[in-house]
PDB file of N, CA, C, O and CB in Angstrom:
ATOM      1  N   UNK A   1      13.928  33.014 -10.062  1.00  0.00           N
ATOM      2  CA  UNK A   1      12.678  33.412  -9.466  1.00  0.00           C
ATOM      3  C   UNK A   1      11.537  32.781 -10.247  1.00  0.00           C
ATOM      4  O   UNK A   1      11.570  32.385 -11.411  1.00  0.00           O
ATOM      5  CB  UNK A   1      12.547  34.943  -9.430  1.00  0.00           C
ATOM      6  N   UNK A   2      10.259  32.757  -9.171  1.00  0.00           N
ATOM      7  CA  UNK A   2       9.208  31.665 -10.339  1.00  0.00           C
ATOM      8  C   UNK A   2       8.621  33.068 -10.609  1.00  0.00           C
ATOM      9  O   UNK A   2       8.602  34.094  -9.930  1.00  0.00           O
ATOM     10  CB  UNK A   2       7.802  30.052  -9.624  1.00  0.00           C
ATOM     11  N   UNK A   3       8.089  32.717 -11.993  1.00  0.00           N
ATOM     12  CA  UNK A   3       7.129  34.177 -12.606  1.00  0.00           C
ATOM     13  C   UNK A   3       6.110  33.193 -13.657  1.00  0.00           C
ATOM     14  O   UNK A   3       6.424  32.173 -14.271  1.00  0.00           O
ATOM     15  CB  UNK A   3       8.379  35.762 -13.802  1.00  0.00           C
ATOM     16  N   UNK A   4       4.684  33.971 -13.601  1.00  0.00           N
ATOM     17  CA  UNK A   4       3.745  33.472 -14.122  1.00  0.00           C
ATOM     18  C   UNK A   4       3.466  33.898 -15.511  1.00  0.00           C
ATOM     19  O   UNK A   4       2.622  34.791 -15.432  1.00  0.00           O
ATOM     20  CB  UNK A   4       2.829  33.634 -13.352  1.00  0.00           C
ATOM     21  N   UNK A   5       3.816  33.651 -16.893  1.00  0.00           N
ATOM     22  CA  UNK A   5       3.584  34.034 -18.441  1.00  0.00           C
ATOM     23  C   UNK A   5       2.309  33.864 -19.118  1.00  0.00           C
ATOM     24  O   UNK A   5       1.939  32.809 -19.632  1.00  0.00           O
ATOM     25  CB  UNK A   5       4.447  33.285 -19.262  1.00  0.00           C
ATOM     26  N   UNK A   6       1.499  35.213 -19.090  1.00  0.00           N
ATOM     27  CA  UNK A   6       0.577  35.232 -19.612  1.00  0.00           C
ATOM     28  C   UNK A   6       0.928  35.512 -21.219  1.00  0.00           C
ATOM     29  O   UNK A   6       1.602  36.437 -21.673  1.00  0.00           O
ATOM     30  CB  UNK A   6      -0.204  36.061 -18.886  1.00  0.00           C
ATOM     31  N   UNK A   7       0.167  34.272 -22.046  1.00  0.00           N
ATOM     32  CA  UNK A   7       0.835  34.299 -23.621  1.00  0.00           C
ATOM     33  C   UNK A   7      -0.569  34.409 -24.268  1.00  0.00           C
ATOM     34  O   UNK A   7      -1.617  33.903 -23.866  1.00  0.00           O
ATOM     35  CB  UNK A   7       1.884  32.714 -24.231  1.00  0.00           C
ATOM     36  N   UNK A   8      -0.333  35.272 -25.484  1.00  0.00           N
ATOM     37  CA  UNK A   8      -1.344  35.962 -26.601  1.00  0.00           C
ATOM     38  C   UNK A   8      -1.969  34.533 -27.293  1.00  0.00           C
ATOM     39  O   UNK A   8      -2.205  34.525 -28.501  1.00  0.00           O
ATOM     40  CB  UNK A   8      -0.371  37.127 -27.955  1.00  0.00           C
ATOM     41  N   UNK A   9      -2.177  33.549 -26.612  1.00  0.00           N
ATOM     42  CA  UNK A   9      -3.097  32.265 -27.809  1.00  0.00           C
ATOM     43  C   UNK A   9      -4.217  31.962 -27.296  1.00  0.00           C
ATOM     44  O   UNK A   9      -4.381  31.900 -26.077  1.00  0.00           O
ATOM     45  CB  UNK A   9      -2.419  30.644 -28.093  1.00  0.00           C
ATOM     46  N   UNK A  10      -4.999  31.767 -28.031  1.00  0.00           N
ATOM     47  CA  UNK A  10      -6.532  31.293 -28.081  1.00  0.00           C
ATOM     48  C   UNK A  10      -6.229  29.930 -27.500  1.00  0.00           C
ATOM     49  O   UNK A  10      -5.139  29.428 -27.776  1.00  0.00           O
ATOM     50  CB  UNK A  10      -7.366  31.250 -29.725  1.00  0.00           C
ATOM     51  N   UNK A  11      -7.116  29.248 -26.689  1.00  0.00           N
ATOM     52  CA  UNK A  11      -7.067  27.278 -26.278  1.00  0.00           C
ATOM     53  C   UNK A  11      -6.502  27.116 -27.619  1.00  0.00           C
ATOM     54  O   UNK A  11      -5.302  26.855 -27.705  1.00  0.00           O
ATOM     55  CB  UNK A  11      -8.922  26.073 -25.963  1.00  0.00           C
ATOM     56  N   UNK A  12      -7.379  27.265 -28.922  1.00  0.00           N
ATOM     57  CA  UNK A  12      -7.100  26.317 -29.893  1.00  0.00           C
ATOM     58  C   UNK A  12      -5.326  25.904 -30.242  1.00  0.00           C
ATOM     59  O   UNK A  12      -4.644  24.896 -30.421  1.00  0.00           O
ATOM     60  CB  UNK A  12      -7.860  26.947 -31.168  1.00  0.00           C
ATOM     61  N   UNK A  13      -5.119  27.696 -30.186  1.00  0.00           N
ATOM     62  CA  UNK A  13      -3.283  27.667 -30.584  1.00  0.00           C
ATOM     63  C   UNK A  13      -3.059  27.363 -29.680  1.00  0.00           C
ATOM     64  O   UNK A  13      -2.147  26.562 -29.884  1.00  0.00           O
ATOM     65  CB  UNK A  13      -2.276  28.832 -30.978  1.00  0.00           C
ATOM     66  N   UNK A  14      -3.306  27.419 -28.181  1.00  0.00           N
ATOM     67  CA  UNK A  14      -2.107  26.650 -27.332  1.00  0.00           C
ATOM     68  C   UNK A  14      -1.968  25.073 -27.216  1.00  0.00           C
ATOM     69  O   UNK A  14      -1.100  24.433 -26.623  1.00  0.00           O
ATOM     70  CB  UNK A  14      -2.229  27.079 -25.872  1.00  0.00           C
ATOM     71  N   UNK A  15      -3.163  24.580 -28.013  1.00  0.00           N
ATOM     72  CA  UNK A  15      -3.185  22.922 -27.767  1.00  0.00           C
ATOM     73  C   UNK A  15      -1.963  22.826 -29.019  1.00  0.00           C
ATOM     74  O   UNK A  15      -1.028  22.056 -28.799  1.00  0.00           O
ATOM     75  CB  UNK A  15      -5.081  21.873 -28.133  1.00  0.00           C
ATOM     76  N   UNK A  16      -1.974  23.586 -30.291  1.00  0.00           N
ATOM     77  CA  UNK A  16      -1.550  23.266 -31.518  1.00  0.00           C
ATOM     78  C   UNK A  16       0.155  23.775 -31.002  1.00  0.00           C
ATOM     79  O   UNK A  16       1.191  23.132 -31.172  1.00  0.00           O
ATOM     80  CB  UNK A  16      -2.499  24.155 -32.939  1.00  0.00           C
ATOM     81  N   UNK A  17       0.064  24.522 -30.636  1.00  0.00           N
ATOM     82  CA  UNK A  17       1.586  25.064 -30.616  1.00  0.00           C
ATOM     83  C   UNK A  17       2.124  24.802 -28.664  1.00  0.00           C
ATOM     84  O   UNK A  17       2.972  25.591 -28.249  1.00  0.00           O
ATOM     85  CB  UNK A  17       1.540  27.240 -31.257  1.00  0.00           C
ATOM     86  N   UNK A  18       1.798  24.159 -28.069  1.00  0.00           N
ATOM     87  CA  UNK A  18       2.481  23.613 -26.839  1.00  0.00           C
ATOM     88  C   UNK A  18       3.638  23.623 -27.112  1.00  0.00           C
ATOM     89  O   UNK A  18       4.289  24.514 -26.565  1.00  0.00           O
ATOM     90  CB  UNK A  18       2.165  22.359 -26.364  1.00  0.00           C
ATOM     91  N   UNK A  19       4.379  22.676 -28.042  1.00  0.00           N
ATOM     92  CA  UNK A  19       5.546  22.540 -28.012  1.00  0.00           C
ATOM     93  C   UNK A  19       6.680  23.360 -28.059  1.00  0.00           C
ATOM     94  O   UNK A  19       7.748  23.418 -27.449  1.00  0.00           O
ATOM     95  CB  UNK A  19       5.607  21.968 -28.617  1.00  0.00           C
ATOM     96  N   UNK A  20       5.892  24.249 -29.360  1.00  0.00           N
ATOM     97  CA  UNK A  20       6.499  25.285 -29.275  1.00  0.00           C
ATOM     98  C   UNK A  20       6.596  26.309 -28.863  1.00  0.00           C
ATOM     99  O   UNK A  20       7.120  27.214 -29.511  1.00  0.00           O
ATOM    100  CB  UNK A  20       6.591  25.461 -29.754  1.00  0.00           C
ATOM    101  N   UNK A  21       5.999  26.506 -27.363  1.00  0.00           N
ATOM    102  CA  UNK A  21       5.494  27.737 -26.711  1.00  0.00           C
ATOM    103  C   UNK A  21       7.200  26.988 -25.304  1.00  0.00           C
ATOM    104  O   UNK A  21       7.989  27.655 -24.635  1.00  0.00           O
ATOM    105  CB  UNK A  21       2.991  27.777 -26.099  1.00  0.00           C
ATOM    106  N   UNK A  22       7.079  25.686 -25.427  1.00  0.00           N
ATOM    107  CA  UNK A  22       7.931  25.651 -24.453  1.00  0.00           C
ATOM    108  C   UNK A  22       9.428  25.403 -25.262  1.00  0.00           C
ATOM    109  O   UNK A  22      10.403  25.381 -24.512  1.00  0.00           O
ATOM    110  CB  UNK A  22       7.449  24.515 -23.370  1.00  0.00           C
ATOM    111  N   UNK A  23       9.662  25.234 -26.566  1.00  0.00           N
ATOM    112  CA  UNK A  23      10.951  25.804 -26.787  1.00  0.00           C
ATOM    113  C   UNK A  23      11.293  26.709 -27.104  1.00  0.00           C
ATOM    114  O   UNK A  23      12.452  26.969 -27.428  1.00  0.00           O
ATOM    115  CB  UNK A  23      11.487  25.444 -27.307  1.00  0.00           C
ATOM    116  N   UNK A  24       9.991  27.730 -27.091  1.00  0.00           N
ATOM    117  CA  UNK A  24      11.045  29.426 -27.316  1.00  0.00           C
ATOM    118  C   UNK A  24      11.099  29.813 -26.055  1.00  0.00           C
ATOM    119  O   UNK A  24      11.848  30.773 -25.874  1.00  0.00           O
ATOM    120  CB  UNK A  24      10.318  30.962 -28.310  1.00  0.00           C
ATOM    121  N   UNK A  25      10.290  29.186 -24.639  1.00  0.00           N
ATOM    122  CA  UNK A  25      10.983  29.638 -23.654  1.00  0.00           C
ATOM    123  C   UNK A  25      12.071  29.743 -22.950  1.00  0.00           C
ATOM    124  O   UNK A  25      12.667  30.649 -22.367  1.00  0.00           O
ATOM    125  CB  UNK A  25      10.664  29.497 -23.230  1.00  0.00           C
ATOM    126  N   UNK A  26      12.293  27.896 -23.240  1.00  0.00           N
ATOM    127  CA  UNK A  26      13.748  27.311 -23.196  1.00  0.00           C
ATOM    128  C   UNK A  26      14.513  28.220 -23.532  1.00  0.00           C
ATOM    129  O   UNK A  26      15.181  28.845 -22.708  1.00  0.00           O
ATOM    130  CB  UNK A  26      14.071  26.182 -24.021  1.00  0.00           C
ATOM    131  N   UNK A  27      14.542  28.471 -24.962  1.00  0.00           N
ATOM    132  CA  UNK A  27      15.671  29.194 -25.736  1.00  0.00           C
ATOM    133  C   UNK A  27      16.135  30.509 -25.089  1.00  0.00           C
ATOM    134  O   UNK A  27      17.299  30.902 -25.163  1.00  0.00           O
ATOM    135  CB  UNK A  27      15.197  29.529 -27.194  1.00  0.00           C
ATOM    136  N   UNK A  28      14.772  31.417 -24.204  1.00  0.00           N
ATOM    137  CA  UNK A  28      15.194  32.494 -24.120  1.00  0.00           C
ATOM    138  C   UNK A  28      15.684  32.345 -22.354  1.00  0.00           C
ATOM    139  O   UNK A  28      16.341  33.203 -21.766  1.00  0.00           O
ATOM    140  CB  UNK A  28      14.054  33.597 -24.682  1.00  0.00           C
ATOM    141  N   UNK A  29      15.283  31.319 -21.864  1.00  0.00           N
ATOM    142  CA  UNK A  29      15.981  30.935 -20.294  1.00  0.00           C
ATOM    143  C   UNK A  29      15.191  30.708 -19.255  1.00  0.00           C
ATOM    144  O   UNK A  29      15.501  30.570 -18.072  1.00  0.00           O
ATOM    145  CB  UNK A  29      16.828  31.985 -19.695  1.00  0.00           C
ATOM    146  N   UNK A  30      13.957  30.669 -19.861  1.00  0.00           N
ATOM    147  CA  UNK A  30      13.209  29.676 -18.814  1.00  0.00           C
ATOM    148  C   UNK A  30      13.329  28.142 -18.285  1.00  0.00           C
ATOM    149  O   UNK A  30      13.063  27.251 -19.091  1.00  0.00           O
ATOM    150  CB  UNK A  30      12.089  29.636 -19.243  1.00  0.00           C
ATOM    151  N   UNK A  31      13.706  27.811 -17.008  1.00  0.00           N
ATOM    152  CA  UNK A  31      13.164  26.974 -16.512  1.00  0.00           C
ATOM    153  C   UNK A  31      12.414  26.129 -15.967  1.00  0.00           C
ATOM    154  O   UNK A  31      11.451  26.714 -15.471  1.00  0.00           O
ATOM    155  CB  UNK A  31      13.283  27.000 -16.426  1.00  0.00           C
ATOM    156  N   UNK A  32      12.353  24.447 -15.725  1.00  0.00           N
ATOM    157  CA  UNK A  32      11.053  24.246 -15.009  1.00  0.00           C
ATOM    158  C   UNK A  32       9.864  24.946 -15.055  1.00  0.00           C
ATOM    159  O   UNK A  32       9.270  25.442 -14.098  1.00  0.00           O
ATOM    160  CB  UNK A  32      11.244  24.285 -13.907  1.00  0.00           C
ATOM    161  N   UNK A  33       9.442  24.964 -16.619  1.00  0.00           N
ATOM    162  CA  UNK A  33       8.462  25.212 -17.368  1.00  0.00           C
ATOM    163  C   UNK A  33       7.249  24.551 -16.666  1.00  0.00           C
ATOM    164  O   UNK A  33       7.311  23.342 -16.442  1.00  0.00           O
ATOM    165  CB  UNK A  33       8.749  24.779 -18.726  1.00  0.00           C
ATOM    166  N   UNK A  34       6.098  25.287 -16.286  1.00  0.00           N
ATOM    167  CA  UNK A  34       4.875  24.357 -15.682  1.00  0.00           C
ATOM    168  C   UNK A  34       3.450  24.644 -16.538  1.00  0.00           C
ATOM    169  O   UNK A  34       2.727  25.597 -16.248  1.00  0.00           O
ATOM    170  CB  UNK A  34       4.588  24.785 -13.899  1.00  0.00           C
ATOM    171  N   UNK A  35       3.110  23.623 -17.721  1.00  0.00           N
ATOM    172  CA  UNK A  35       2.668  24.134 -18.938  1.00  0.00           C
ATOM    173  C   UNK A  35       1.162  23.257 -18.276  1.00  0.00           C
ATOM    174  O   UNK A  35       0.711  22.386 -19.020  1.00  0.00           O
ATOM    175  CB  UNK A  35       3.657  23.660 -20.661  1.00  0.00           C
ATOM    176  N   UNK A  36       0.315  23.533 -16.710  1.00  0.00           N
ATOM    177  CA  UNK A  36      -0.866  22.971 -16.486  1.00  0.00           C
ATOM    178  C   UNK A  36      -1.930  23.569 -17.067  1.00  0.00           C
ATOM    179  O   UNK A  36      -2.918  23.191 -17.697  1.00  0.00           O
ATOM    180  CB  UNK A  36      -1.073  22.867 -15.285  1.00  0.00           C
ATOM    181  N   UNK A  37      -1.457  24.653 -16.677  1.00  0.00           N
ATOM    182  CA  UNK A  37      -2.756  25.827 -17.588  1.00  0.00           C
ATOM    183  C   UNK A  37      -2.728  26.383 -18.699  1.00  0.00           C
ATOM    184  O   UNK A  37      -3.565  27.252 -18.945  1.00  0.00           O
ATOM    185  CB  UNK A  37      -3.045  27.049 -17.064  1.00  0.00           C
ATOM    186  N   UNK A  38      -1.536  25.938 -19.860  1.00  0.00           N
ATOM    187  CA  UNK A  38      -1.331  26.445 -20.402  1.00  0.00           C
ATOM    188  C   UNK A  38      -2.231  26.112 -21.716  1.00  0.00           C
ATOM    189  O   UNK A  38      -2.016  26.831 -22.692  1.00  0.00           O
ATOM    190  CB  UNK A  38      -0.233  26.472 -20.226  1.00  0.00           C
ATOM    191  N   UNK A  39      -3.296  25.011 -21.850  1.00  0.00           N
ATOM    192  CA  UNK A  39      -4.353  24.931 -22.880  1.00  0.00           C
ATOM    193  C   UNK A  39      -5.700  25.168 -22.828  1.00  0.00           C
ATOM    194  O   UNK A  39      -6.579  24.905 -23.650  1.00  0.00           O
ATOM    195  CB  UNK A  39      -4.365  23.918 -23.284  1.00  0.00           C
ATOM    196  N   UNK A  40      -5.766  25.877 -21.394  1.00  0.00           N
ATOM    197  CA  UNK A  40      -7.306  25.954 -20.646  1.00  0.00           C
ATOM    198  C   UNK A  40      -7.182  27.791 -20.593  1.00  0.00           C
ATOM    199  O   UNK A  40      -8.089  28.507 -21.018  1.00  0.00           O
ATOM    200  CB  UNK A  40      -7.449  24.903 -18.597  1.00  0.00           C
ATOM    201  N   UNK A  41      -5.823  28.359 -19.961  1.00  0.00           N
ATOM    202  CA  UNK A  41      -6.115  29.772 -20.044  1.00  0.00           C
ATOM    203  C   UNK A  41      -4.898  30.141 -20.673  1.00  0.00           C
ATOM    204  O   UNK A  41      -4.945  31.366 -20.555  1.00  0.00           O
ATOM    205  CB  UNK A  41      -6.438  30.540 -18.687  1.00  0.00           C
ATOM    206  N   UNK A  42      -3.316  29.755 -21.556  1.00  0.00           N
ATOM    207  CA  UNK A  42      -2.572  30.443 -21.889  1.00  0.00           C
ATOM    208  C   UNK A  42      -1.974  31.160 -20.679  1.00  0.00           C
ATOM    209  O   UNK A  42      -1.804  32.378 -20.626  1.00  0.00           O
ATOM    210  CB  UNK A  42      -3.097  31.087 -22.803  1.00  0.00           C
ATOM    211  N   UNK A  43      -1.644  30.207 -19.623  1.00  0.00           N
ATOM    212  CA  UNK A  43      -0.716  31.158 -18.734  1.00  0.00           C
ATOM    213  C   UNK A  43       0.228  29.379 -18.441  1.00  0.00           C
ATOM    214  O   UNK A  43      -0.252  28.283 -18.151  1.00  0.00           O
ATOM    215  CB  UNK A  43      -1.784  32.329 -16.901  1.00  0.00           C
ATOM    216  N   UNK A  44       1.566  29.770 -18.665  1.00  0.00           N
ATOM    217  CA  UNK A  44       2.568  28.717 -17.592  1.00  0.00           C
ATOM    218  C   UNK A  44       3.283  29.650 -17.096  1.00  0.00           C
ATOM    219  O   UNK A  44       3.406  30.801 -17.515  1.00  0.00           O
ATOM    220  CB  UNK A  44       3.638  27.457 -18.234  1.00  0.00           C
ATOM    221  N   UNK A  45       4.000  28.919 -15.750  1.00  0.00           N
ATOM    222  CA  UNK A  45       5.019  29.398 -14.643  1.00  0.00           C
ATOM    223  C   UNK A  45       6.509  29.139 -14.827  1.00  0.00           C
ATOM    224  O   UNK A  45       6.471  28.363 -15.782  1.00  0.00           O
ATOM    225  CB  UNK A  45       4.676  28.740 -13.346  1.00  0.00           C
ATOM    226  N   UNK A  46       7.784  29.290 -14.529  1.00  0.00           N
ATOM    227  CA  UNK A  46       8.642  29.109 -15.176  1.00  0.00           C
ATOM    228  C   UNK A  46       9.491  29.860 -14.044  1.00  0.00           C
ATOM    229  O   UNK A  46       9.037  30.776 -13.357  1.00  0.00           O
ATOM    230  CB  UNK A  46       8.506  29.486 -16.620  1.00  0.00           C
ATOM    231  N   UNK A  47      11.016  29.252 -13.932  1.00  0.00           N
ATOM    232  CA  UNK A  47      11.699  29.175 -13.301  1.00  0.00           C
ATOM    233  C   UNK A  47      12.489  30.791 -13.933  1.00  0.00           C
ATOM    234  O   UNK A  47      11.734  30.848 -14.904  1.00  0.00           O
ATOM    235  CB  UNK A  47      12.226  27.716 -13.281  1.00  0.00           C
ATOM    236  N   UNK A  48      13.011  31.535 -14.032  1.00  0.00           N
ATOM    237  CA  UNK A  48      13.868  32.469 -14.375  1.00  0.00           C
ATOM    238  C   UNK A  48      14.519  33.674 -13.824  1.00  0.00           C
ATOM    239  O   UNK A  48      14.115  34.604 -13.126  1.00  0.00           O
ATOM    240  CB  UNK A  48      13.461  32.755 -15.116  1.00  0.00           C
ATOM    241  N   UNK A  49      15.838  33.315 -14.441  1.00  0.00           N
ATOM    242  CA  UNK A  49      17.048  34.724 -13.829  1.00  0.00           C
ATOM    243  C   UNK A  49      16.135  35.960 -14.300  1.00  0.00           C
ATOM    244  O   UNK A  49      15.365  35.995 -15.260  1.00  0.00           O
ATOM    245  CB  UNK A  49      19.056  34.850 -14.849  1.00  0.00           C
ATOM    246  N   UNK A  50      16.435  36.979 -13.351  1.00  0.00           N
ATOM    247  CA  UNK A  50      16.075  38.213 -13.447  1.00  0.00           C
ATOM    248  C   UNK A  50      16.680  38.646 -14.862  1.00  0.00           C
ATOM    249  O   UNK A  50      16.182  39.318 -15.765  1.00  0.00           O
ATOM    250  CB  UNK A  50      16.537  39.011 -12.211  1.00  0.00           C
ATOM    251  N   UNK A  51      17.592  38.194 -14.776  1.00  0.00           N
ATOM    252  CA  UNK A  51      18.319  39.126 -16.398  1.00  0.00           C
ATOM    253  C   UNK A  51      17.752  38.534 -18.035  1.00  0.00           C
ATOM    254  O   UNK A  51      17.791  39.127 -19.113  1.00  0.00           O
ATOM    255  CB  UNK A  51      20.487  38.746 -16.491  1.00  0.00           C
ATOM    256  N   UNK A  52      17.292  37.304 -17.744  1.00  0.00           N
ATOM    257  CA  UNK A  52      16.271  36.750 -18.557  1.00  0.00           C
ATOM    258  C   UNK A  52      14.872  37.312 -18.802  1.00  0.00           C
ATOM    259  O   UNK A  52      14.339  36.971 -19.858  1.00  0.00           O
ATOM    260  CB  UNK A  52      16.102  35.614 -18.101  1.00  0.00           C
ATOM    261  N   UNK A  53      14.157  38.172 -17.933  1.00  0.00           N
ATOM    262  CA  UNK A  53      12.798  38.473 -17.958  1.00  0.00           C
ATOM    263  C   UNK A  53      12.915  39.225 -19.437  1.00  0.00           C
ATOM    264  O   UNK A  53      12.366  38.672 -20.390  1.00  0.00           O
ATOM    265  CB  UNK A  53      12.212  39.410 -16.556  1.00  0.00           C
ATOM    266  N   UNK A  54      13.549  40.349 -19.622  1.00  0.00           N
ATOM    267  CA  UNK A  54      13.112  41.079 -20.783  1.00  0.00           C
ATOM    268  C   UNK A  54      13.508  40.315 -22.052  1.00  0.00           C
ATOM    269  O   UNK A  54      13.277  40.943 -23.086  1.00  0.00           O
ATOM    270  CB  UNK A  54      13.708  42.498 -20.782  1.00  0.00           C
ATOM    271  N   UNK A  55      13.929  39.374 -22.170  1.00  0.00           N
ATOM    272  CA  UNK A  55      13.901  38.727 -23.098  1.00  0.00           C
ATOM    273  C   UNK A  55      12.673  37.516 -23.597  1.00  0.00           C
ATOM    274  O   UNK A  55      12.227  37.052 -24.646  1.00  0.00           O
ATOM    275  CB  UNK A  55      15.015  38.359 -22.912  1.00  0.00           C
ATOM    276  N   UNK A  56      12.507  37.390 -22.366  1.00  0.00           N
ATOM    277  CA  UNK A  56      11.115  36.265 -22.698  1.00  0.00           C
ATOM    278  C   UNK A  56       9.955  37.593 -22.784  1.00  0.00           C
ATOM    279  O   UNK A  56       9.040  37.405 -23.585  1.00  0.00           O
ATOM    280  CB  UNK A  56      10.640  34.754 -21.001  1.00  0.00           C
ATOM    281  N   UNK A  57       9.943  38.639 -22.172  1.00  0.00           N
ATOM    282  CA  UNK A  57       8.603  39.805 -22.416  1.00  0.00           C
ATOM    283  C   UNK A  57       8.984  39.719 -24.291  1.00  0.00           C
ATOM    284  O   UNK A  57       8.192  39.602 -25.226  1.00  0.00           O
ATOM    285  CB  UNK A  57       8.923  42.031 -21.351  1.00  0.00           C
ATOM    286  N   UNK A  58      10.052  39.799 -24.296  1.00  0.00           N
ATOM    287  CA  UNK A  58      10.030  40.311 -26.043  1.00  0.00           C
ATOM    288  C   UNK A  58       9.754  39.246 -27.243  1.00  0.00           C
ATOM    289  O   UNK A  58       9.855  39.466 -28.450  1.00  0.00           O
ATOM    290  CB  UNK A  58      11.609  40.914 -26.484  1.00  0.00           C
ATOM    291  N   UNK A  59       9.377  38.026 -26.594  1.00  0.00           N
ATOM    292  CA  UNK A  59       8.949  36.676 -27.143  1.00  0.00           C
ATOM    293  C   UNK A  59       7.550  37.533 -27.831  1.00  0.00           C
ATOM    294  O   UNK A  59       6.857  38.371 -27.253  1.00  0.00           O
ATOM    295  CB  UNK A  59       8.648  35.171 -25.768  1.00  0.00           C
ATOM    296  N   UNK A  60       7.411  37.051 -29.155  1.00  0.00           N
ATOM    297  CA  UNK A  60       5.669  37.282 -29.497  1.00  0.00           C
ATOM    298  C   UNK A  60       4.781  36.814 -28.902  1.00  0.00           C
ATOM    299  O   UNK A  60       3.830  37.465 -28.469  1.00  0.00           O
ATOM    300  CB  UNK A  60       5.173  36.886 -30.607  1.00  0.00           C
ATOM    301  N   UNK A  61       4.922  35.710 -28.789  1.00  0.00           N
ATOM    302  CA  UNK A  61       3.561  34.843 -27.926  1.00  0.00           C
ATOM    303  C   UNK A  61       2.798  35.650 -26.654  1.00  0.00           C
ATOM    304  O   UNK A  61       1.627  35.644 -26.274  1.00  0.00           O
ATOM    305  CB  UNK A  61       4.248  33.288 -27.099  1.00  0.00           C
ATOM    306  N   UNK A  62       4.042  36.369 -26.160  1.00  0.00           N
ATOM    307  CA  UNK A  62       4.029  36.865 -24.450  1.00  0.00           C
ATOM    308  C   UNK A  62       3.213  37.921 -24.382  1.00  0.00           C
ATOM    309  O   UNK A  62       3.204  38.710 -25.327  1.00  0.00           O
ATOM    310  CB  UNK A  62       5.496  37.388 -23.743  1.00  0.00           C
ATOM    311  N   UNK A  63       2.413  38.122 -23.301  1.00  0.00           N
ATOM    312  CA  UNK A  63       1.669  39.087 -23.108  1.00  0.00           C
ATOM    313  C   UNK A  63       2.313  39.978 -21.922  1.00  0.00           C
ATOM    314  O   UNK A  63       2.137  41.182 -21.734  1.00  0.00           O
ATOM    315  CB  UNK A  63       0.330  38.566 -22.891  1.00  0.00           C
ATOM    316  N   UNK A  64       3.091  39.096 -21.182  1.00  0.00           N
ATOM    317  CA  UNK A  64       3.137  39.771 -19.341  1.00  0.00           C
ATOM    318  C   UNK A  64       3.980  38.550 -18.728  1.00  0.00           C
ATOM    319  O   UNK A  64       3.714  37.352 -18.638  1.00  0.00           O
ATOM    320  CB  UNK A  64       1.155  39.926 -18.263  1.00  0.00           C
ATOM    321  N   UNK A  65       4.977  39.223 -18.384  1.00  0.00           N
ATOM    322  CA  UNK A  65       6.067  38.122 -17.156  1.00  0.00           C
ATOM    323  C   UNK A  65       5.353  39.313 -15.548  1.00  0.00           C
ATOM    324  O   UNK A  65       5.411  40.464 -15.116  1.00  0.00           O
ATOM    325  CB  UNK A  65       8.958  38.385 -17.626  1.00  0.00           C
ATOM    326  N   UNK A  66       4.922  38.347 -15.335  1.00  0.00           N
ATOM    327  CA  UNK A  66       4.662  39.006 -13.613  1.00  0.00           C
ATOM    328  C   UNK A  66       5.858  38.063 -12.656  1.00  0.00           C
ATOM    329  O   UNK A  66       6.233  36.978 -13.099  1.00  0.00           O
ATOM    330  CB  UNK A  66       2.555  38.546 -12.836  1.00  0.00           C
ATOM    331  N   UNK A  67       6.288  38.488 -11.592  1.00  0.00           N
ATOM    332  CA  UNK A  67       6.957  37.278 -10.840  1.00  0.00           C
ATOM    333  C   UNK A  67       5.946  36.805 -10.055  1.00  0.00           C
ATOM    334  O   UNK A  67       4.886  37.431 -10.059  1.00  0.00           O
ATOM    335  CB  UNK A  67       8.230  37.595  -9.939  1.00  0.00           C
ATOM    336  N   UNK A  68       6.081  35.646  -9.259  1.00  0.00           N
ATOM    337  CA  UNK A  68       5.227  34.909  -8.127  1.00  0.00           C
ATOM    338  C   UNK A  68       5.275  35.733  -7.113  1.00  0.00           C
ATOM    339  O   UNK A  68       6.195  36.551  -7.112  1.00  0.00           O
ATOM    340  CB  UNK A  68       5.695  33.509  -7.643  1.00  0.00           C
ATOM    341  N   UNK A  69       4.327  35.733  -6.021  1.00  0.00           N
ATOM    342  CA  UNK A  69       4.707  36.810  -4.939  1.00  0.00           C
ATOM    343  C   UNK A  69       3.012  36.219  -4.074  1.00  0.00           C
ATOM    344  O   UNK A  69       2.025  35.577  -4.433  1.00  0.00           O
ATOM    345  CB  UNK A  69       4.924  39.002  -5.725  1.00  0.00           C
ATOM    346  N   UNK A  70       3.330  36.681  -3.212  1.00  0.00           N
ATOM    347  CA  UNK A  70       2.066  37.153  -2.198  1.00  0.00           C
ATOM    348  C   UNK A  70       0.781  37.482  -2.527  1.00  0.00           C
ATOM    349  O   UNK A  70       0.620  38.531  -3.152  1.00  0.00           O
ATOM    350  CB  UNK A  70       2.327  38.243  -1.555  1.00  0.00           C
ATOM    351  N   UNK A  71      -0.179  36.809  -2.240  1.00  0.00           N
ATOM    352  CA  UNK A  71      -1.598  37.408  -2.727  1.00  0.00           C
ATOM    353  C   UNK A  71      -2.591  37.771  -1.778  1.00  0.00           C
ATOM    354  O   UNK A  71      -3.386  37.032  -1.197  1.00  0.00           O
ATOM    355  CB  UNK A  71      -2.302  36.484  -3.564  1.00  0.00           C
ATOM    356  N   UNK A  72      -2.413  39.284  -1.671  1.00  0.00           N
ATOM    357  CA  UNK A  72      -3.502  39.994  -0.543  1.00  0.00           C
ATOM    358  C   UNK A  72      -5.051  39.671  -1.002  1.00  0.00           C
ATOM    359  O   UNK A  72      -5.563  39.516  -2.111  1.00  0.00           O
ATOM    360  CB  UNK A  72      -3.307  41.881  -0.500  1.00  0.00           C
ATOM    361  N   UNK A  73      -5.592  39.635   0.392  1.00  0.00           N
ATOM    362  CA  UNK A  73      -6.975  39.756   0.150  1.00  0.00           C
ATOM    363  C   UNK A  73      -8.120  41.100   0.353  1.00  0.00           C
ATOM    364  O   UNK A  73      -8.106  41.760   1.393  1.00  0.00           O
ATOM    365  CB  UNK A  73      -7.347  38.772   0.905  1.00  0.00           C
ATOM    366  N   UNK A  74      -8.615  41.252  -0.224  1.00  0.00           N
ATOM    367  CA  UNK A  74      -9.555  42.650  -0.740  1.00  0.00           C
ATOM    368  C   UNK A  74      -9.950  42.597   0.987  1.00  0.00           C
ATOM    369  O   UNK A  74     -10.712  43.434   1.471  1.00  0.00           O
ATOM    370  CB  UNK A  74     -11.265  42.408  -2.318  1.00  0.00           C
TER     371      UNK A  74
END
């Protein structure tokens, strides 16, 4: 499922630590990592098994695994 990772870094740390924001995702089972926004607001998208989510929530960096879904309008 695609889900959107809002992660705890300032621009500055996400320009400095990119790399390593996408191999502890790897590690914990993210896929097709999409790191566009990830030095402007600290959010990438990412491919992942349901049984993977609570493991990337328990990453430090992580603030919030939401999944992708539908967006109503007000």
């Amino acid at each position: 499922m695609l889900v959107h990772i809002t992660l705890n870094l300032t621009p500055a740390e996400s320009e400095l630590q990119a790399e390593a924001v996408q191999e502890a995702l790897t590690r914990a089972g993210a896929r097709q990592i999409d790191t566009r926004y990830l030095r402007r607001y600290a959010l990438v998208s990412a491919e992942v098994d349901e049984a993977q989510i609570d493991g990337i929530r328990a990453l430090e960096m992580v603030l919030d695994v939401e999944p992708d879904g539908p967006v109503g309008a007000l």
